[in-house]
N, CA, C and O atoms as CSV, one atom per row, in Angstrom:
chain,resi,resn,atom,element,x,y,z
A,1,UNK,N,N,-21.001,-27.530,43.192
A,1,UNK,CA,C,-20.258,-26.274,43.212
A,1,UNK,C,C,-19.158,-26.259,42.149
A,1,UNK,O,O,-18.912,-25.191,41.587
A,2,UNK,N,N,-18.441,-27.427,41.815
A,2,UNK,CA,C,-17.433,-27.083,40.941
A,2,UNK,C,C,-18.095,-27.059,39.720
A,2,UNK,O,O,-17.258,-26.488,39.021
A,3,UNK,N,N,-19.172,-27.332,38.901
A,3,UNK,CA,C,-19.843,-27.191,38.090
A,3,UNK,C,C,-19.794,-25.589,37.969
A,3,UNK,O,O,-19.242,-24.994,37.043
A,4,UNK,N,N,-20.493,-24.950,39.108
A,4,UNK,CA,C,-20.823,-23.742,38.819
A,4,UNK,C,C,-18.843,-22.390,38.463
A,4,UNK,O,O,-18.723,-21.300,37.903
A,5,UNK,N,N,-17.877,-23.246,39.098
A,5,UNK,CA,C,-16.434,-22.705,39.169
A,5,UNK,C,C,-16.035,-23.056,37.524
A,5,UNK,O,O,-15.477,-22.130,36.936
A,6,UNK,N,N,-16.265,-24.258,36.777
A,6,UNK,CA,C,-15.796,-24.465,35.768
A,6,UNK,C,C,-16.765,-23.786,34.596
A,6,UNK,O,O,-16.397,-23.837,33.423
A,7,UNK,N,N,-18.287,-23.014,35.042
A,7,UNK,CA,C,-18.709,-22.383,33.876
A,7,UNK,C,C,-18.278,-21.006,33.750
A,7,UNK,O,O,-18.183,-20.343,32.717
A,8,UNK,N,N,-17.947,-20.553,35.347
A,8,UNK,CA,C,-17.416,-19.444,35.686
A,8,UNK,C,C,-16.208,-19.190,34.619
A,8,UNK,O,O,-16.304,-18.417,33.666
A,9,UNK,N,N,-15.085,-19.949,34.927
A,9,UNK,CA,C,-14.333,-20.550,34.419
A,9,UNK,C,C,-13.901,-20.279,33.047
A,9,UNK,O,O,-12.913,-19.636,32.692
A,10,UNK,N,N,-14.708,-20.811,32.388
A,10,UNK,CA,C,-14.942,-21.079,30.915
A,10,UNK,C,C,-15.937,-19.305,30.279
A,10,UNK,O,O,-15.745,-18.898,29.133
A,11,UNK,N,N,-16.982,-18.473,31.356
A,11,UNK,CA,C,-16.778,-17.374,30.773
A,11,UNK,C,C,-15.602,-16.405,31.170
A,11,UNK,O,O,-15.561,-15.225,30.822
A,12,UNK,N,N,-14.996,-16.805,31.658
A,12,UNK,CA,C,-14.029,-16.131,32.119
A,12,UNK,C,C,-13.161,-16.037,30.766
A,12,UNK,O,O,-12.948,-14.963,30.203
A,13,UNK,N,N,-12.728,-17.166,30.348
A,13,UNK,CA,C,-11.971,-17.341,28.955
A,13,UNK,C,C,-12.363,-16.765,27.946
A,13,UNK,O,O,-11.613,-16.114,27.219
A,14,UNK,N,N,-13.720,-16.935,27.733
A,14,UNK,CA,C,-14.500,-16.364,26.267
A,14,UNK,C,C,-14.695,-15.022,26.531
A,14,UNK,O,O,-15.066,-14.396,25.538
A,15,UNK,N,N,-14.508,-14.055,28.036
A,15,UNK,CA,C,-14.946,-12.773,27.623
A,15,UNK,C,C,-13.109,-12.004,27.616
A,15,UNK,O,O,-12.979,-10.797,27.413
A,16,UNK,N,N,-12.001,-12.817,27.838
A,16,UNK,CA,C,-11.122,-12.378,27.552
A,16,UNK,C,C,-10.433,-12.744,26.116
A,16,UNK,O,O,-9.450,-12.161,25.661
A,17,UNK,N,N,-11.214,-13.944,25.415
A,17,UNK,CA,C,-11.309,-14.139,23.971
A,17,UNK,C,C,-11.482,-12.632,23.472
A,17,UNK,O,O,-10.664,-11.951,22.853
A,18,UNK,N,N,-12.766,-12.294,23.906
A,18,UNK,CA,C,-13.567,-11.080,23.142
A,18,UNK,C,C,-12.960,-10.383,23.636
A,18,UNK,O,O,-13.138,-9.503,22.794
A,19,UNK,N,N,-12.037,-9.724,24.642
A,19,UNK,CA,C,-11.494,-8.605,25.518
A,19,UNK,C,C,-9.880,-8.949,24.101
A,19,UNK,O,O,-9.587,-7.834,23.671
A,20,UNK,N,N,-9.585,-9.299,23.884
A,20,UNK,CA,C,-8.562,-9.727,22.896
A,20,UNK,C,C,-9.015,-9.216,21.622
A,20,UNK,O,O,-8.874,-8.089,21.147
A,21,UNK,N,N,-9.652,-10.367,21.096
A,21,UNK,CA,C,-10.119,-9.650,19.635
A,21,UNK,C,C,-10.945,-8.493,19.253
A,21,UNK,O,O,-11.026,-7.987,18.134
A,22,UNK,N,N,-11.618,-8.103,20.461
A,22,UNK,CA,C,-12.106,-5.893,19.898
A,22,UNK,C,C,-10.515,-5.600,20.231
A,22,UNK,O,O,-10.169,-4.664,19.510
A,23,UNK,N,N,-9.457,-6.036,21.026
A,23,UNK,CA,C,-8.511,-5.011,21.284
A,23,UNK,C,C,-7.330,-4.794,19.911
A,23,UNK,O,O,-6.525,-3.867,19.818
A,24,UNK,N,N,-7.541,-6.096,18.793
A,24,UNK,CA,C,-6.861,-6.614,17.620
A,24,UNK,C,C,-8.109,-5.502,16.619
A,24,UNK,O,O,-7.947,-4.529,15.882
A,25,UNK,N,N,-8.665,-5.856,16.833
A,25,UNK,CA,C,-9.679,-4.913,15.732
A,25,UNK,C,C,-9.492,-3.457,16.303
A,25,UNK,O,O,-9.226,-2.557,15.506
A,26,UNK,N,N,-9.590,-3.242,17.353
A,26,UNK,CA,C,-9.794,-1.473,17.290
A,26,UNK,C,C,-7.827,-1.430,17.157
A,26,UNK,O,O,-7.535,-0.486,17.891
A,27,UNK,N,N,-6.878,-1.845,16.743
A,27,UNK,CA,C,-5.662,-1.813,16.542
A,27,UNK,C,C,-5.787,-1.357,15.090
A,27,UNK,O,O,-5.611,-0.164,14.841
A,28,UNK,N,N,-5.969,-1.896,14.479
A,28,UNK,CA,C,-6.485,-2.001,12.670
A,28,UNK,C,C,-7.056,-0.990,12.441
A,28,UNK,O,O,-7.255,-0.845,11.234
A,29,UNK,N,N,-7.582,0.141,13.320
A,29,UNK,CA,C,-8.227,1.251,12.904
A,29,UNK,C,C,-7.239,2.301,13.192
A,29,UNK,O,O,-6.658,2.426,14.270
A,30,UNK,N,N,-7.038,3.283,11.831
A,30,UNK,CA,C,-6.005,4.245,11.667
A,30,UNK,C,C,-7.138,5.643,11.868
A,30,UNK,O,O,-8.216,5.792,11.292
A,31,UNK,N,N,-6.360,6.739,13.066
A,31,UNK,CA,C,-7.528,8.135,12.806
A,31,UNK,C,C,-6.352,8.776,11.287
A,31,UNK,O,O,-5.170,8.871,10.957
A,32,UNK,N,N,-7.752,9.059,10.816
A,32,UNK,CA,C,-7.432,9.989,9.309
A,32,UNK,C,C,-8.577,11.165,9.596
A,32,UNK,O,O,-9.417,11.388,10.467
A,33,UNK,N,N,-8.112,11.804,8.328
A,33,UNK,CA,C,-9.568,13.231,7.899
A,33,UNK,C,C,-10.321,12.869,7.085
A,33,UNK,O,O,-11.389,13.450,6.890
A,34,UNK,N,N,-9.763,11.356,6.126
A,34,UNK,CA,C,-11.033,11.212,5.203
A,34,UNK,C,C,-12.063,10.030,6.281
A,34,UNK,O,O,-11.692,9.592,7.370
A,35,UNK,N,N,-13.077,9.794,5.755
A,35,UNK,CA,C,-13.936,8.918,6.381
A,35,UNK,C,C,-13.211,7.413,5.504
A,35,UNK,O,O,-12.805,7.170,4.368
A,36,UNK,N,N,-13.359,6.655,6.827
A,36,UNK,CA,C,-13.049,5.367,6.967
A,36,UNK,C,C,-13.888,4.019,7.224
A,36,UNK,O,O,-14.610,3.815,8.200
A,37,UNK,N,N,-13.766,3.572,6.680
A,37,UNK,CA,C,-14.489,2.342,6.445
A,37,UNK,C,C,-14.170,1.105,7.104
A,37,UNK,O,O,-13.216,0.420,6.736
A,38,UNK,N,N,-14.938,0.777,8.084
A,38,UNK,CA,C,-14.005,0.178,9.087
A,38,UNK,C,C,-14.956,-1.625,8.660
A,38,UNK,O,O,-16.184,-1.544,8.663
A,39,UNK,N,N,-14.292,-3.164,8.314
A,39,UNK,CA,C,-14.537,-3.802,8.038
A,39,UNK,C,C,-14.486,-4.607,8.654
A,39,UNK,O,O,-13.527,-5.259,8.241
A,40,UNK,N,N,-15.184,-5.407,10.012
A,40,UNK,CA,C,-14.605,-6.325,11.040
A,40,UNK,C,C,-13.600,-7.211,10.164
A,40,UNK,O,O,-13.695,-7.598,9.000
A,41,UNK,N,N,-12.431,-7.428,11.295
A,41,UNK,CA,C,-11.492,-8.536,10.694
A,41,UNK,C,C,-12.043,-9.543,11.461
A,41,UNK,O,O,-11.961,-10.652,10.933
A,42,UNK,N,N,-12.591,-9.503,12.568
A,42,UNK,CA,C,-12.997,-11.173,13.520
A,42,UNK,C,C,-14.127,-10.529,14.159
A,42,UNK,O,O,-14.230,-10.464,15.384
A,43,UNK,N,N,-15.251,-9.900,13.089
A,43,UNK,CA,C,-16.545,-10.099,13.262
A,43,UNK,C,C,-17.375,-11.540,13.913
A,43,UNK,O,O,-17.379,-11.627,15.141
A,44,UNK,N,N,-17.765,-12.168,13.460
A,44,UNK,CA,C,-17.991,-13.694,14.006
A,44,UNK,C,C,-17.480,-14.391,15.003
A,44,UNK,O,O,-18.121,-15.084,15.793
A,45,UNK,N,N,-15.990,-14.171,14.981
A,45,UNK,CA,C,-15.634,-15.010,16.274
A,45,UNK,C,C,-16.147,-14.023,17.340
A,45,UNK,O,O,-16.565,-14.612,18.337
A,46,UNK,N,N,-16.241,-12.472,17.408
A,46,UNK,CA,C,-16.398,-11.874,18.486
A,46,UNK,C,C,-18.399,-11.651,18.770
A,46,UNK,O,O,-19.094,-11.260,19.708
A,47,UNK,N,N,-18.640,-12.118,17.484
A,47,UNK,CA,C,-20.247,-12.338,17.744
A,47,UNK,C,C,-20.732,-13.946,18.561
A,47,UNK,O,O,-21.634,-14.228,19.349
A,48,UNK,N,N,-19.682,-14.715,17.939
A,48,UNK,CA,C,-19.615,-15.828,18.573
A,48,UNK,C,C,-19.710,-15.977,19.803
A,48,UNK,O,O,-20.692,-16.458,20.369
A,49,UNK,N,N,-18.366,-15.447,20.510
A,49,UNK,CA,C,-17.987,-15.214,21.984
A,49,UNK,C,C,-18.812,-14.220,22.786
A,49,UNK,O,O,-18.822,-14.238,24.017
A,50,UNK,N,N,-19.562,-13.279,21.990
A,50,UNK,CA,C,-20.536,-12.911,22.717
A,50,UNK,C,C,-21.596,-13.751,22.975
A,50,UNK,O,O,-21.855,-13.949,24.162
A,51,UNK,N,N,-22.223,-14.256,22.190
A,51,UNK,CA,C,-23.517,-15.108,22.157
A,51,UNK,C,C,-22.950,-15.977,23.475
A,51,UNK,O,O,-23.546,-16.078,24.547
A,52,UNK,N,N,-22.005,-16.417,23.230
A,52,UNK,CA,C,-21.536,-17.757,24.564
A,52,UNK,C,C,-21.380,-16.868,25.972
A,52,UNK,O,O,-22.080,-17.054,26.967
A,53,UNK,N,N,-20.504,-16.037,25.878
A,53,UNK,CA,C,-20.386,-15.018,27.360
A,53,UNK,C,C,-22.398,-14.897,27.612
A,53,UNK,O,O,-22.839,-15.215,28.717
A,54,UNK,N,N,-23.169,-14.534,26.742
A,54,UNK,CA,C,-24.382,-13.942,27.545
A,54,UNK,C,C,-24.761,-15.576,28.149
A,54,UNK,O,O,-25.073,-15.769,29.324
A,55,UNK,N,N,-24.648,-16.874,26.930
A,55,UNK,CA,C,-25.695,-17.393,27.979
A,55,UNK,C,C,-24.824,-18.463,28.923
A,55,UNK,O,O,-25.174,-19.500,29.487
A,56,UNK,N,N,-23.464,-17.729,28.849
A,56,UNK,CA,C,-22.820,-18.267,30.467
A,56,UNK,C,C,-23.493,-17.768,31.190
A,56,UNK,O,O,-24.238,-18.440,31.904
A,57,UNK,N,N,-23.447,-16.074,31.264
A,57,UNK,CA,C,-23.737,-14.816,32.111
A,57,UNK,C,C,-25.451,-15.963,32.786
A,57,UNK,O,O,-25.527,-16.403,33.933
A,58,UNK,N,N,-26.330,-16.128,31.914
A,58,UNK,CA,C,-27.453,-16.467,32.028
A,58,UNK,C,C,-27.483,-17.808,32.941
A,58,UNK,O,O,-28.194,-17.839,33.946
A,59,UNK,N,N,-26.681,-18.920,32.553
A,59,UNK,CA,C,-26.416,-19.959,33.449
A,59,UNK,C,C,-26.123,-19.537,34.677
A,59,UNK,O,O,-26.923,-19.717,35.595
A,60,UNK,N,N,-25.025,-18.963,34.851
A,60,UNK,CA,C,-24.382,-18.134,36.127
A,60,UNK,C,C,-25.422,-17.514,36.877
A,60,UNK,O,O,-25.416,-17.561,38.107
A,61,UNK,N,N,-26.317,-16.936,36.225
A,61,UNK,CA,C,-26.905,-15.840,37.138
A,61,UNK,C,C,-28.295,-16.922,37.578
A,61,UNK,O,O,-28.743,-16.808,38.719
A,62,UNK,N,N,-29.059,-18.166,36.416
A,62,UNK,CA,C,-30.096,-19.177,37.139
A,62,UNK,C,C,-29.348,-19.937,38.247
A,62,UNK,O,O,-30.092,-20.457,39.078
A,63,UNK,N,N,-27.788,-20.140,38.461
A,63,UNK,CA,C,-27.450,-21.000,39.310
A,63,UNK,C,C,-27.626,-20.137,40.819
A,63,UNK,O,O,-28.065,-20.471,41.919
A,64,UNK,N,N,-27.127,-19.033,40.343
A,64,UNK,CA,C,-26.925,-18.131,41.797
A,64,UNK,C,C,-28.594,-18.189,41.840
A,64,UNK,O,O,-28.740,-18.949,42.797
A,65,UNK,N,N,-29.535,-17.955,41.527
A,65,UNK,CA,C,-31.536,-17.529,41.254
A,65,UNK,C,C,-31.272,-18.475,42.468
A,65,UNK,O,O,-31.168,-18.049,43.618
A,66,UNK,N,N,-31.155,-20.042,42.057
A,66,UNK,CA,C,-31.424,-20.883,42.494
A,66,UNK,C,C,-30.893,-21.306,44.253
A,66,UNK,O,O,-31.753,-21.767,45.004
A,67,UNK,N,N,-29.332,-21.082,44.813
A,67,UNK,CA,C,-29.464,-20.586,45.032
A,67,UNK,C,C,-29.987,-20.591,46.444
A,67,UNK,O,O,-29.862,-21.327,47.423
A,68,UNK,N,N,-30.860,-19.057,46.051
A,68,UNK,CA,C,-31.152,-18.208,47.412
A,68,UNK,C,C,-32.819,-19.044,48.103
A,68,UNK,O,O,-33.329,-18.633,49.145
């Protein structure tokens, strides 16, 4: 069980990583009338932290499979 609390755990961290850095990036975006060009500043780390949140999500969800 604490296995399954410390992966919990650990996505817990990485989806408030990513809950952080879209909230730093959509900051950086100014509304104007001309069109804007919007350039990730922490593209990667937030592709990163996604890739890891899904296959927590995925661990998490074979542990619970398992389980019932």
């Amino acid at each position: 069980m604490s296995n399954r609390i410390e992966i919990l755990e650990e996505y817990r961290r990485a989806n408030s990583q990513l809950a952080t850095l879209k909230r730093k990036e959509s900051e950086s975006v100014h509304s104007s009338a001309d069109t804007v060009l919007i350039e990730p500043q922490f593209g990667k780390e937030m592709n990163d932290l996604s890739n890891k949140c899904a296959q927590l999500d995925m661990i998490l969800e074979a542990m619970e499979a398992s389980e019932d």
